[in-house]
C-alpha positions in Angstrom: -93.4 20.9 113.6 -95.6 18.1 115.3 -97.0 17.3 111.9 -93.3 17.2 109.9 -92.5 14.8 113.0 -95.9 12.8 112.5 -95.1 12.6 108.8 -91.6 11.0 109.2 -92.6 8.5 112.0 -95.1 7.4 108.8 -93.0 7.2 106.4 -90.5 5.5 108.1 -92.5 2.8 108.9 -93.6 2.4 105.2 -89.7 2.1 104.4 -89.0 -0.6 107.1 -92.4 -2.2 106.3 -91.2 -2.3 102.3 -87.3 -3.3 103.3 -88.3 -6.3 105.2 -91.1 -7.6 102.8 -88.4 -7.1 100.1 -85.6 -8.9 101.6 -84.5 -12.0 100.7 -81.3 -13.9 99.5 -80.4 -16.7 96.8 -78.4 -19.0 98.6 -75.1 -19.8 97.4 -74.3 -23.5 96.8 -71.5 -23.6 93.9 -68.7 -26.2 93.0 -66.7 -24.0 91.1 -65.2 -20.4 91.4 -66.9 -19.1 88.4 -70.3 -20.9 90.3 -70.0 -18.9 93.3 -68.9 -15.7 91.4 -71.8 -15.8 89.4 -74.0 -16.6 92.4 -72.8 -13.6 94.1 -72.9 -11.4 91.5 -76.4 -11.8 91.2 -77.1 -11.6 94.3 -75.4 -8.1 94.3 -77.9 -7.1 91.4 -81.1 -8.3 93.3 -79.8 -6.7 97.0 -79.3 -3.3 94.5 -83.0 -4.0 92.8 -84.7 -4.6 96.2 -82.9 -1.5 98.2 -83.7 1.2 95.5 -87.2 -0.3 95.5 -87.2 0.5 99.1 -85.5 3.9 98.2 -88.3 4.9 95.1 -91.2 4.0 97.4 -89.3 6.2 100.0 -89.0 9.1 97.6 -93.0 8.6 96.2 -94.3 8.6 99.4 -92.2 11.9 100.3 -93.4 13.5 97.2 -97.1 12.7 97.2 -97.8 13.3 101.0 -94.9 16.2 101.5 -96.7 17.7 98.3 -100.2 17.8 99.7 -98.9 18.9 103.3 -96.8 21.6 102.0 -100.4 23.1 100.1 -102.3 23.0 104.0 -99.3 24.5 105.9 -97.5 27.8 106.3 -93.7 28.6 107.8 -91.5 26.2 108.8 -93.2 23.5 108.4 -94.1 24.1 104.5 -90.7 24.7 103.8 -89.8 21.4 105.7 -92.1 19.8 103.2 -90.8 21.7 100.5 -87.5 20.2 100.5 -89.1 16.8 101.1 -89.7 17.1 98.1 -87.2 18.6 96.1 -84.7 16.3 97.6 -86.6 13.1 97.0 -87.4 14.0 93.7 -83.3 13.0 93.0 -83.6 10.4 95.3 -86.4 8.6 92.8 -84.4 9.3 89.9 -81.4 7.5 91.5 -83.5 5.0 92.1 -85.0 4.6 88.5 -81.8 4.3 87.3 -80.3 1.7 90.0 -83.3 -0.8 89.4 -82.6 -0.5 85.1 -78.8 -1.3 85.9 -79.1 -3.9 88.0 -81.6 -5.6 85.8 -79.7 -4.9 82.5 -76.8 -6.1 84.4 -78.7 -9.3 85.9 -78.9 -10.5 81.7 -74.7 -11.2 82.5 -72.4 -12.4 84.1 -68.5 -11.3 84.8 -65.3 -13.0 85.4 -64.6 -13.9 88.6 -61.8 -11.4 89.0 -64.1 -8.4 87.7 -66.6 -9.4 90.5 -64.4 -9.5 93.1 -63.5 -5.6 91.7 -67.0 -4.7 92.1 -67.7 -6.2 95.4 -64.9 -4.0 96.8 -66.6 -0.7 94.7 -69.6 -1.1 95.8 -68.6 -1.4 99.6 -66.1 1.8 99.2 -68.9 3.6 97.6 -71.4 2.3 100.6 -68.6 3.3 103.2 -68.3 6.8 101.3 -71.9 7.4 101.3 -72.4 7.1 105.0 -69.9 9.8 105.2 -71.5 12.3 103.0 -75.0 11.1 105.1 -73.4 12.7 108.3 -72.4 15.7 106.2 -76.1 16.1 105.4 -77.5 15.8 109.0 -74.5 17.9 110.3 -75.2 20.8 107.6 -79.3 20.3 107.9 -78.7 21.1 111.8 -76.5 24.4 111.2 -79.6 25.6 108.6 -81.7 24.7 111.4 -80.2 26.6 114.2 -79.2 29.7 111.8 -82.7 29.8 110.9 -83.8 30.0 114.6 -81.5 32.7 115.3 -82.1 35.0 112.9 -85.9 33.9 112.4 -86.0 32.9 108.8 -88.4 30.1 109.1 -87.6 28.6 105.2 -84.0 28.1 106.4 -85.4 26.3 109.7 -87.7 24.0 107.8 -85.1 23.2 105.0 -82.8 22.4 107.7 -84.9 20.2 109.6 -86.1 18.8 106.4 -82.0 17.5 105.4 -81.5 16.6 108.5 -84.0 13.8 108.2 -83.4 13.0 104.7 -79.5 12.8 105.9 -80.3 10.5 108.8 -82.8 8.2 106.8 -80.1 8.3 104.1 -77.7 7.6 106.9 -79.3 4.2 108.5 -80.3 2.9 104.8 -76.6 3.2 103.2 -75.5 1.3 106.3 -78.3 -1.4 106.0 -77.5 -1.9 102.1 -73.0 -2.1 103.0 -74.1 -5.0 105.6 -75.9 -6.6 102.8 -73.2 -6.4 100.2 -70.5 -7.3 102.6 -72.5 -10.1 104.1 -73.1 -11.8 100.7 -69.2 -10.8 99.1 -68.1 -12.5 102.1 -67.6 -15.9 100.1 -65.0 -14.0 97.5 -62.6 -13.4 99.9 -62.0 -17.4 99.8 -60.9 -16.3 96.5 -57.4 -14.6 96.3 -54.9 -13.6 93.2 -52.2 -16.5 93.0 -50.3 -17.6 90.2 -52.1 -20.6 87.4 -51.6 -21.9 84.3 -52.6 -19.2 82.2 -50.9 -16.1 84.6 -51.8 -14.9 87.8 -56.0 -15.0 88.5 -58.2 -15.5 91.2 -58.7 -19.2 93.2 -61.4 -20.4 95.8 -59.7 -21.8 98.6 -62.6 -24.1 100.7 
């Protein structure tokens, strides 16, 4: 399996290369509530357009290498490529579809009180995510000991295969819930209170 471990050292590195050249922020600098909503929101849309970047170029490296290495090898090791690819072939379609919606959405905007919704969606859906991402490497780790014992070499390679997917899956839904949180951070100065036309949401500096 030195080559499946070769292979994920390199593409790791071409995530984390593509994550930090990507990464970058608007800064927020807004006189109003509905100013810094809209600043945030957008900044919401870009942070979702730069991390499934980072995720699609994740999933096309996977496919295009794990493809030609699963061609050269035999055992274990082809079937760790195997899922490679079968599993990143979703992962690029999640992607495809994040970029479209967070450009489509980046052509609005949303009331203050709607963004302040999807601020706290996004960061429940994050928070879920990492929990499903442990179920991944925990059930990547059974295939791979089940396949050791009983000697079925496609179960070891799938297993080993999820396992890294999970934990890559793992470190990058944690990386993107930082982000959200760090830049929602400014609507939580903005709280539900009573006004002139019913209850909605104020800035409090």
């Amino acid at each position: 399996m030195n080559s499946a471990l070769n292979f994920c050292y390199k593409v790791l590195l071409v995530a984390i290369v593509i994550f930090f050249c990507q990464k970058s922020y608007a800064q927020i600098n807004s006189n109003t509530n509905q100013e810094l909503s809209d600043s945030v929101y957008r900044n919401r849309q870009n942070i979702i357009k730069r991390n499934m970047t980072v995720l699609g170029a994740w999933a096309g490296v996977n496919i295009i290498q794990s493809s030609i290495s699963a061609a050269s090898t035999t055992g274990s090791t082809q079937a760790f490529f195997k899922m490679n690819v079968y599993w990143n072939v979703a992962n690029a379609a999640i992607a495809g579809i994040g970029i479209l919606s967070a450009k489509k959405a980046l052509k609005h905007t949303v009331s203050a009180q709607k963004n302040w919704q999807q601020q706290q969606n996004i960061e429940k859906l994050l928070l879920l995510n990492t929990g499903l991402d442990a179920a991944y490497i925990t059930t990547g780790l059974y295939l791979k000991e089940h396949g050791l014992r009983v000697n079925n070499p496609q179960t070891q390679g799938y297993g080993t295969s999820i396992m890294v997917q999970g934990g890559f899956l793992l470190i990058f839904d944690l990386i993107q819930y930082f982000d959200h949180h760090q830049n929602g951070k400014k609507l939580n100065q903005l709280n539900f209170e009573p006004t002139n036309s019913g209850v909605g949401l104020v800035w409090h500096l």
